[in-house]
C-alpha positions as CSV (number, residue, x, y, z in Angstrom):
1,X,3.3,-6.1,9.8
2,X,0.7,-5.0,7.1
3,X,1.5,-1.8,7.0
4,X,5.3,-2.1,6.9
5,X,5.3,-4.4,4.1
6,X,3.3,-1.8,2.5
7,X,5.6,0.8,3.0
8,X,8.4,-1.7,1.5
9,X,6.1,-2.6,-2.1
10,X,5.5,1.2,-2.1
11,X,8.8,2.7,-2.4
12,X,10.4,0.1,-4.3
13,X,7.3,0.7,-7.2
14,X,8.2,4.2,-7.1
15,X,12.0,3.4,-7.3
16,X,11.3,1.0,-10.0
17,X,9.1,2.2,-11.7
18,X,8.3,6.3,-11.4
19,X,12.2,7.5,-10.8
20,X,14.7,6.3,-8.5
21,X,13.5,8.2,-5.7
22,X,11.4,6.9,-2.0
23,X,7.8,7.6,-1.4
24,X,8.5,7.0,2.2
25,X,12.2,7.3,2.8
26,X,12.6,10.8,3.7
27,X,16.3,10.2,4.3
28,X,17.4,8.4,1.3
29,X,15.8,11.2,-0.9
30,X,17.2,14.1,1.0
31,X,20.6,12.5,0.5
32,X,19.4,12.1,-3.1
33,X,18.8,15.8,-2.9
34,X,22.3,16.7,-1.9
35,X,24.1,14.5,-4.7
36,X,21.7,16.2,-6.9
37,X,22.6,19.1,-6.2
38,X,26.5,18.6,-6.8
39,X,26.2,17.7,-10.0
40,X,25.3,13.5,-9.1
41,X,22.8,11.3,-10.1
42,X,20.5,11.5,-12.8
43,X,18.5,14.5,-14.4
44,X,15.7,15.4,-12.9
45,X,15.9,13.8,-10.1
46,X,16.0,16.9,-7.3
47,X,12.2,18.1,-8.8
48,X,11.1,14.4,-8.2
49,X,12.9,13.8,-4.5
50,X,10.9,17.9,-3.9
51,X,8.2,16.0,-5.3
52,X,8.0,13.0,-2.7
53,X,9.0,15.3,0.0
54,X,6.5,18.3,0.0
55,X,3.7,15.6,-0.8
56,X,5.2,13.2,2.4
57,X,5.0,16.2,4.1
58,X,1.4,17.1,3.1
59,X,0.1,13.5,4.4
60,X,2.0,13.8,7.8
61,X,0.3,17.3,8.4
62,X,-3.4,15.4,7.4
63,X,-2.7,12.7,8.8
64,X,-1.9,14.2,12.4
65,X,-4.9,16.5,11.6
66,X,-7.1,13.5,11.5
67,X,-5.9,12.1,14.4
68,X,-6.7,15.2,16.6
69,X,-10.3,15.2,15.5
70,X,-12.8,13.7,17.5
71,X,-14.4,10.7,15.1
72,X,-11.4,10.6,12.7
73,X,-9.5,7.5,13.7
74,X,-7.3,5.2,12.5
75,X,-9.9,3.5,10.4
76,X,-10.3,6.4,8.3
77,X,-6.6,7.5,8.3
78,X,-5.9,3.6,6.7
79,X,-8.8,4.5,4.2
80,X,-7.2,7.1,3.1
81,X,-4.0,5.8,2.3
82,X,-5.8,2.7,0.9
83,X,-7.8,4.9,-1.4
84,X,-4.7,7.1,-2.8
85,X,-2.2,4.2,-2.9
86,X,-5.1,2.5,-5.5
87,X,-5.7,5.3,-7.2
88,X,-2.2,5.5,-8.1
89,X,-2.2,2.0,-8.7
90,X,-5.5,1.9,-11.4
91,X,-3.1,4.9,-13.0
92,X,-0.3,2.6,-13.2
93,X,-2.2,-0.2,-14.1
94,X,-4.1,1.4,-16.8
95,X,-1.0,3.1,-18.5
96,X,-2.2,6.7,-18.0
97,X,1.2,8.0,-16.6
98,X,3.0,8.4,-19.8
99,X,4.5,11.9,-19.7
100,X,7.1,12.9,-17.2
101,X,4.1,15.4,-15.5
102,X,1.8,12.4,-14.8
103,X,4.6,10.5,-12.8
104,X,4.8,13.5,-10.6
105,X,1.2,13.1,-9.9
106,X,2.0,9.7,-9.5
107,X,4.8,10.2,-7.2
108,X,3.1,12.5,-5.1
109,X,-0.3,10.3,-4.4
110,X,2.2,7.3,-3.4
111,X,3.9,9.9,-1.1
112,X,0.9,11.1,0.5
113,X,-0.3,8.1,1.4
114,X,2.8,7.1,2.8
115,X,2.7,10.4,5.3
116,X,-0.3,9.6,6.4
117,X,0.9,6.3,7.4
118,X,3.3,8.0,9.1
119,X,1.0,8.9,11.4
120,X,-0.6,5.7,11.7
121,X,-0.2,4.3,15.3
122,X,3.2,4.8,17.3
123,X,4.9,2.0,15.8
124,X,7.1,2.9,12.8
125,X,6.1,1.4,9.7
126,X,8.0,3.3,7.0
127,X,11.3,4.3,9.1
128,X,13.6,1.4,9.9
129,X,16.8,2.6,10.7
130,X,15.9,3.5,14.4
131,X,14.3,0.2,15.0
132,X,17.8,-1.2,13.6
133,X,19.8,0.7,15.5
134,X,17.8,0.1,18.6
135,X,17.8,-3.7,18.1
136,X,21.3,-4.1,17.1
137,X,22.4,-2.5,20.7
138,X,20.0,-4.2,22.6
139,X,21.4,-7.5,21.0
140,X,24.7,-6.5,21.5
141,X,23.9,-5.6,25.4
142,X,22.0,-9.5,25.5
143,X,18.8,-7.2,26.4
144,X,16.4,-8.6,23.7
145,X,12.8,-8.8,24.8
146,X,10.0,-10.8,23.2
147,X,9.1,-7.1,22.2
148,X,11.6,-7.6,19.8
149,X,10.4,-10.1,17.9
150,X,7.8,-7.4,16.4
151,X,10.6,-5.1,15.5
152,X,12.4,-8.3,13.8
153,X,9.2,-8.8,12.1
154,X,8.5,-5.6,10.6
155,X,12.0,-5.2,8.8
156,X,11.4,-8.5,7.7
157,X,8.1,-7.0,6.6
158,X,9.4,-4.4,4.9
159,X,11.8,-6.7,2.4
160,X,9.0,-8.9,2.0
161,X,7.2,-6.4,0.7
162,X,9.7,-4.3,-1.8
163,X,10.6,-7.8,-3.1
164,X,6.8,-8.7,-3.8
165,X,6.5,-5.1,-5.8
166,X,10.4,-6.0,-7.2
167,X,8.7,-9.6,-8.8
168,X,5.8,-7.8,-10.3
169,X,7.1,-5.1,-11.8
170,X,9.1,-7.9,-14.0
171,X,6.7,-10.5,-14.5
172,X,3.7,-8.3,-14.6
173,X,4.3,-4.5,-14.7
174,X,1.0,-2.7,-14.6
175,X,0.6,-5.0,-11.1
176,X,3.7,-3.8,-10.0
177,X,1.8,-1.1,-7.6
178,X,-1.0,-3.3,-6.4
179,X,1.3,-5.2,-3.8
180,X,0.9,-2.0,-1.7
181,X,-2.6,-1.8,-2.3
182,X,-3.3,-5.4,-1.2
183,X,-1.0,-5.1,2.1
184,X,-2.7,-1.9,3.2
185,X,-6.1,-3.1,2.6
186,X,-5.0,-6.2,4.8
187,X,-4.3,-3.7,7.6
188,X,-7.7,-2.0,7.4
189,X,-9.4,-5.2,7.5
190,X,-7.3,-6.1,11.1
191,X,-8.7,-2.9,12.6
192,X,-12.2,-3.0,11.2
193,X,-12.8,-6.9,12.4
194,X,-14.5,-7.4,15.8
195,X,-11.8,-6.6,18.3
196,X,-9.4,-4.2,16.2
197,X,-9.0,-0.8,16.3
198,X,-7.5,-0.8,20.0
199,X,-5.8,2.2,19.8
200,X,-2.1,2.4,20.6
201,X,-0.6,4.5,23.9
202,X,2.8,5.8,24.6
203,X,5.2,8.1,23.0
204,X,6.2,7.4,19.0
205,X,9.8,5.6,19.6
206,X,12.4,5.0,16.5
207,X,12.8,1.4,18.2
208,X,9.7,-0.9,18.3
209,X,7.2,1.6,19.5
210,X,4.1,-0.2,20.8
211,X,3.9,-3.6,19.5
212,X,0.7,-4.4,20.6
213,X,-1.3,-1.5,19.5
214,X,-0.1,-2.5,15.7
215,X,-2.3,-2.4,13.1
């Protein structure tokens, strides 16, 4: 739940605030790429979605490399993240993102972090439309499970948390980028307390994954 609200406060500061693109919404910005490239949209906005996409791409590739060495578990996969999505958030805060250059950087330390968490566990916390899909057919079928419940939860999550970054970045703008900070550090503290950290089995599903292995 953490982490999906996380994911939600993370793109919508970078929406907001960096450039109308995702850090974590592969699909929107490749769509974003295609209208870009007809003619759509505004300028500059293909070198930001490239941007968000090569650095997503760069925190999925660490972030499966962490997880397939021995000692590097999820703890230090949510540290990661934790530590780029507050660097970017000090950056923010502290207004040193002034040229067009610096919210690349920006861009691509939010996007980073939100590949890694790609790769965090095998439930989906910054893809939704899978576990929409999945729940609006099983609903429709009367095959809702309490399983469900989790997958309700996180796309709840996931609005509670773009509508957190949404409020600060108008009432408080150099906070608007610590909503994301706060959530993931929530979810490190779950799986560092006594009893966390129970790894989660099974195949990566689109759908609600492995609810009880979530961070």
């Amino acid at each position: 739940m953490f982490l999906s609200a996380a994911s939600g406060a993370a793109d919508a500061f970078v929406f907001l605030c960096v450039g109308q693109v995702f850090a974590g919404v592969m699909t929107g910005n490749l769509v974003l790429l295609g209208a870009s490239a007809a003619g759509a949209g505004e300028d500059g906005v293909a070198l930001r979605v490239v941007t968000a996409l090569a650095a997503y791409a760069s925190g999925a590739a660490s972030g499966a490399l962490m997880a397939g060495r021995l000692g590097l578990r999820l703890r230090v996969m949510l540290l990661a993240e934790t530590v780029l999505l507050g660097a970017a958030a000090a950056l923010w805060g502290l207004d040193l993102v002034a040229s067009y250059a610096a919210r690349l950087g920006l861009l691509a330390l939010v996007s980073l972090a939100m590949g890694i968490q790609g790769r965090i566990r095998v439930t989906p916390t910054n893809y939704f439309t899978g576990t929409l899909t999945s729940l609006a057919g099983r609903a429709a079928v009367r095959e809702l499970g309490p399983a469900d419940v989790w997958a309700l939860g996180r796309l709840g999550a996931v609005v509670a948390g773009a509508a957190l970054a949404a409020v600060a970045e108008r009432w408080w703008s150099p906070g608007a980028a610590l909503g994301a900070v706060v959530l993931a550090v929530g979810a490190l503290v779950l799986e560092t307390a006594p009893g966390g950290g129970r790894p989660g089995t099974g195949k990566p599903r689109p759908d609600r994954g492995n609810p009880a292995g979530a961070a």
